[in-house]
KENUZA-993952 format. One record per atom (N, C-alpha, C): x, y, z; residue in three letters. Coordinates in steps of 0.02 Angstrom, whole numbers, plus 50000, padded with zeros to 5 digits. Layout:
<sites>
XYZALA ...
</sites>
This chain:
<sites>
524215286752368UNK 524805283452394UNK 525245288552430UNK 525635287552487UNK 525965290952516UNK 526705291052490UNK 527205295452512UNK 527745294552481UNK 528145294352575UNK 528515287852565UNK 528675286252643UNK 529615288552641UNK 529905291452671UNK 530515293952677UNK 530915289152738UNK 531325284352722UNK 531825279952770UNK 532285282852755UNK 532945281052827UNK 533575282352812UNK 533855282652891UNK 534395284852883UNK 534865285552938UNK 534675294252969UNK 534935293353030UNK 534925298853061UNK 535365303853015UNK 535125308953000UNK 535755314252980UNK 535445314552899UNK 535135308652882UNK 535085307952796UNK 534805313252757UNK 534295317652793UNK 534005325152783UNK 533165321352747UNK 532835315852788UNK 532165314752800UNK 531735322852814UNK 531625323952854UNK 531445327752889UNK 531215335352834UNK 532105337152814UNK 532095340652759UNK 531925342552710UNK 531975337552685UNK 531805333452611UNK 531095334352618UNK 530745328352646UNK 529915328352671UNK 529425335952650UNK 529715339652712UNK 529495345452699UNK 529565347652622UNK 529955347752579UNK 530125350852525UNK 529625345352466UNK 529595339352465UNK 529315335552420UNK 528675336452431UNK 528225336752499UNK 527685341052525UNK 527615347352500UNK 528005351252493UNK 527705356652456UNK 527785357452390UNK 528385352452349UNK 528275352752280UNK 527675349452241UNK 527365345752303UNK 526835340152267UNK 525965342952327UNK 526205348052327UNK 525505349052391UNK 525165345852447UNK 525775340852457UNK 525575334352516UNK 525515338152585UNK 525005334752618UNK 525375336152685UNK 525985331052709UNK 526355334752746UNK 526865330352792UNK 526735328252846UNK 527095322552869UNK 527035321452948UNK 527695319552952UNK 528355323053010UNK 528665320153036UNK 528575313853096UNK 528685308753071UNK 528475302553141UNK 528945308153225UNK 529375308553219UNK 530015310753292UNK 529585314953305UNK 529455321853265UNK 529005327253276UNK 528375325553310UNK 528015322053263UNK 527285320953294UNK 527475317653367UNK 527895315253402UNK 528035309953459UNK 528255315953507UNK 528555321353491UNK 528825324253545UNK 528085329653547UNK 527885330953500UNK 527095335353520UNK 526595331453532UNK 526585326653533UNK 526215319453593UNK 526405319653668UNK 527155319953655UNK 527345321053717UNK 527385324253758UNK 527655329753729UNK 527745335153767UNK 528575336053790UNK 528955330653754UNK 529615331253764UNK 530045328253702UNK 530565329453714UNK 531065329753653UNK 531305321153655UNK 531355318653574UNK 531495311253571UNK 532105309253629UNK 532605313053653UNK 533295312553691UNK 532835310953760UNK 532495315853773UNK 532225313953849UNK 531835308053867UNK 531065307653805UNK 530865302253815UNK 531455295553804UNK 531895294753769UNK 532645289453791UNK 532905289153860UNK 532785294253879UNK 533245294453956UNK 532745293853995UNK 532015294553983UNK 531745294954051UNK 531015287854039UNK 531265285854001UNK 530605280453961UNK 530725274053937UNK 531635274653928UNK 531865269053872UNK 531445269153788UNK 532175266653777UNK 531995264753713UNK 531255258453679UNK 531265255753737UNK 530455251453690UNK 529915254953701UNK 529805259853771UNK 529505265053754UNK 529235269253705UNK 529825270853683UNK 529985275453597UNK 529635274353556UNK 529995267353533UNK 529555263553484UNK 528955261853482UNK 528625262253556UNK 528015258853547UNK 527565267153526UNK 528005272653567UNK 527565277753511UNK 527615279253478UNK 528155276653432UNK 528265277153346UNK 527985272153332UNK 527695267453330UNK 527075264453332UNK 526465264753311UNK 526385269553359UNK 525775271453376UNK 525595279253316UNK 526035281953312UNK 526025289253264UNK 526405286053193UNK 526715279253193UNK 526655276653118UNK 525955276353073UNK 525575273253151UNK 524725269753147UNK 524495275553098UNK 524575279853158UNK 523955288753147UNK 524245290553070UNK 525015291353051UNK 525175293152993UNK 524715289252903UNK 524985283852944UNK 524545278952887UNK 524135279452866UNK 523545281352902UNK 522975279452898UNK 522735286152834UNK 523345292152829UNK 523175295552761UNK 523315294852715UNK 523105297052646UNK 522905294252588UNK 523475301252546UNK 523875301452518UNK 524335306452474UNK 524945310452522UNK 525085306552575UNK 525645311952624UNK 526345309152594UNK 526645315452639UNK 527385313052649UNK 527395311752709UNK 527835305552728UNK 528005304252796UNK 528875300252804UNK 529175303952839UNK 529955304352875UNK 529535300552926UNK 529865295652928UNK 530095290552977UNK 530515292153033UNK 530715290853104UNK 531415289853139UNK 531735282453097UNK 532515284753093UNK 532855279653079UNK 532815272353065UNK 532585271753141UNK 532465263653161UNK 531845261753133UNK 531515265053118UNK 530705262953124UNK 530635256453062UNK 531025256452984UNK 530855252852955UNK 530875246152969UNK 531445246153041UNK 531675237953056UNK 531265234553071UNK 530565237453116UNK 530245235053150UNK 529585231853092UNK 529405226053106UNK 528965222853056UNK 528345224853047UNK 528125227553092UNK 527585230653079UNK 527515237653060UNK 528035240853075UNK 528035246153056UNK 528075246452964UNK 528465240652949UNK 528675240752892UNK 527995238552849UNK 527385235152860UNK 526865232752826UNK 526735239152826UNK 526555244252905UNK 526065249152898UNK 526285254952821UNK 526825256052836UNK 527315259952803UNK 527205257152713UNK 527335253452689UNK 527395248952645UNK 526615247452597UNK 526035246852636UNK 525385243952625UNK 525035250452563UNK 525345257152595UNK 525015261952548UNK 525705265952522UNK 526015263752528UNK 526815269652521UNK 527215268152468UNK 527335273952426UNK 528125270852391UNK 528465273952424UNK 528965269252464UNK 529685270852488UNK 530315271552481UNK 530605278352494UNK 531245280252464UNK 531845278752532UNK 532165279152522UNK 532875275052571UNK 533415283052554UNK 533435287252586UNK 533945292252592UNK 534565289852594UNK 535045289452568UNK 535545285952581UNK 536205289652591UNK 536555289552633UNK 537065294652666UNK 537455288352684UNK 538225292752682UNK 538895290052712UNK 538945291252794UNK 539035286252823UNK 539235287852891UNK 539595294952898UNK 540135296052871UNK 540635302252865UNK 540025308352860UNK 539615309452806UNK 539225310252791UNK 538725312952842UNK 538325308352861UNK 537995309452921UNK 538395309852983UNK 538765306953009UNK 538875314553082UNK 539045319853067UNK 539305321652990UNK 539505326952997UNK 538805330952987UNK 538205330552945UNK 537685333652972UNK 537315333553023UNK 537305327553087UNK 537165327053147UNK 537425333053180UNK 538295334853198UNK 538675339053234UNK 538415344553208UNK 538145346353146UNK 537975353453144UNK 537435354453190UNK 537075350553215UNK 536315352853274UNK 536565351853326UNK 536655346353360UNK 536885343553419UNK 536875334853432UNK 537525329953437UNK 537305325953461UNK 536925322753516UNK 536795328953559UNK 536525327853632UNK 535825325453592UNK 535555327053545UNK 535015326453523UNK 534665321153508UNK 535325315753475UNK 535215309553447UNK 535415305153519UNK 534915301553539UNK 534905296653593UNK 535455291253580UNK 535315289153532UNK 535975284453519UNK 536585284053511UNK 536785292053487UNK 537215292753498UNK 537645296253543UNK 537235298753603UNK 537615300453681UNK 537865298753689UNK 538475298053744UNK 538705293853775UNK 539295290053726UNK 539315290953673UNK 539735284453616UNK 540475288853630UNK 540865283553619UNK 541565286753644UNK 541595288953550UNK 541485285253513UNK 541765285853429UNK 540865285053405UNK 540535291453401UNK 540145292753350UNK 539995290853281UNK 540745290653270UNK 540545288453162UNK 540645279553191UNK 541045276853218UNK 540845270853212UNK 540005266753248UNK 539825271453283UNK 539045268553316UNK 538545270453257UNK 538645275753230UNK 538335275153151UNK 538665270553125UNK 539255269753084UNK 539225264753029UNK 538945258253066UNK 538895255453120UNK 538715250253164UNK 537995250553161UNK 537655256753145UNK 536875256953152UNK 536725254753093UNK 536965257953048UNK 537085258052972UNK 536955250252940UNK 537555247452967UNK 537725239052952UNK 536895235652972UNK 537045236353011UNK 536015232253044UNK 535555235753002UNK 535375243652998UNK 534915242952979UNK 534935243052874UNK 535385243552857UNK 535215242652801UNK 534935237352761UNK 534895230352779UNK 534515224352732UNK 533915229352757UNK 533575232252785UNK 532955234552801UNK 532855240952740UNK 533325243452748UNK 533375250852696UNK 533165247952634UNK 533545245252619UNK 533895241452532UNK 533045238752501UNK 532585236652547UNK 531935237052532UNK 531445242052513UNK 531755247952508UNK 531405254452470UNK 531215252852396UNK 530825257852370UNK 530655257952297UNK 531175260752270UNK 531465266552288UNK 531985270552271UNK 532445271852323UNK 533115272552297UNK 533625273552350UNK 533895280552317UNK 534045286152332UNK 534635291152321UNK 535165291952371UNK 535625292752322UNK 536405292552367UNK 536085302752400UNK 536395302852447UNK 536215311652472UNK 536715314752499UNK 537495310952496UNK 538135315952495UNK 538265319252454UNK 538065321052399UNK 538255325052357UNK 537735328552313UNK 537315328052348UNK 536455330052310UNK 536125337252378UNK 535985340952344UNK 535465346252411UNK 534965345152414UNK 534655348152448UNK 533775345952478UNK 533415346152414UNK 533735350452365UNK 533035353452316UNK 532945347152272UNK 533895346852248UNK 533735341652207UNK 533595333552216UNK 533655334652299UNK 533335325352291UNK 532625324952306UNK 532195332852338UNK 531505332452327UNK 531325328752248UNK 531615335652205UNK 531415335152129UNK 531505326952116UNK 532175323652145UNK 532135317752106UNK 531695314452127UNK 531395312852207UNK 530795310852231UNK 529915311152181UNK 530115317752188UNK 529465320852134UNK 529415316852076UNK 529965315452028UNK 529625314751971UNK 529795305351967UNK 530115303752018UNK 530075296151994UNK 529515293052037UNK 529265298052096UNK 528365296452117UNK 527825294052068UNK 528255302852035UNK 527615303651957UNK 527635299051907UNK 528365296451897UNK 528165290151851UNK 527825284251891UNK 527765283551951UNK 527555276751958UNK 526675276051986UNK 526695281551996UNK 525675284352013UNK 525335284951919UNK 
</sites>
């Protein structure tokens, strides 16, 4: 069974992943990652120069490729759980955890990299409200995890560990 990582931009997927991957010997796959070394360009550009259904259709497509292994970790992009198929692929072999962060929360770990980074949020005159706005939609999607951890007040290690051992109770 895979251990599948949802959440909001900023929620520390990515992070986390890597770290529950190496407490449990998984391999990882970032979905954003694997798409921009498909590509050959960064998630912001393929947005600007591809559109967004573009995107998705190669998060899609590197949901597919992720799936198809048997004990990984896999970080999602944000959006990806909304999409219905993504959510069977994701879902069919996965227990899924829901990162869960405060808007406040997440931009403020967004601004530490760059928002130029996050496509969605370019261009926004008010940042924390186009998150909590992302937030609002996609959560009935989130709230469908196996496990949810709150991650404002938790560090990478310890919400791997909590990942780790409530995996281990349910394998």
């Amino acid at each position: 069974m895979n251990i599948v990582l949802i959440g909001m931009m900023g929620s520390g997927k990515s992070a986390v992943g890597k770290k529950v991957a190496e407490r449990l010997r998984r391999a990882f796959y970032d979905i954003d990652a694997l798409i921009e070394k498909e590509e050959g360009q960064t998630i912001a550009q393929i947005f600007a120069q591809k559109g967004e259904p573009a995107f998705r259709n190669l998060e899609k497509k590197m949901i597919e490729q992720a799936t198809r292994n048997d004990g990984s970790v896999i970080a999602t992009g944000g959006g990806a759980p909304c999409d219905k198929e993504n959510w069977e692929l994701l879902s069919r072999n996965g227990f899924i955890v829901w990162l869960k962060a405060s808007p406040v929360k997440l931009l403020e770990r967004i601004k530490k990299k760059s928002l130029s980074a996050r496509p969605l949020l370019v261009d926004q005159r008010d940042p924390l409200q186009t998150i909590t706005d992302l937030l609002k939609k996609r959560e009935p999607f989130y709230a469908k995890a196996q496990q949810t951890i709150e991650t404002d007040r938790s560090d990478i290690n310890e919400i791997a560990e909590k990942i780790a051992m409530e995996f281990s109770k349910q394998s």
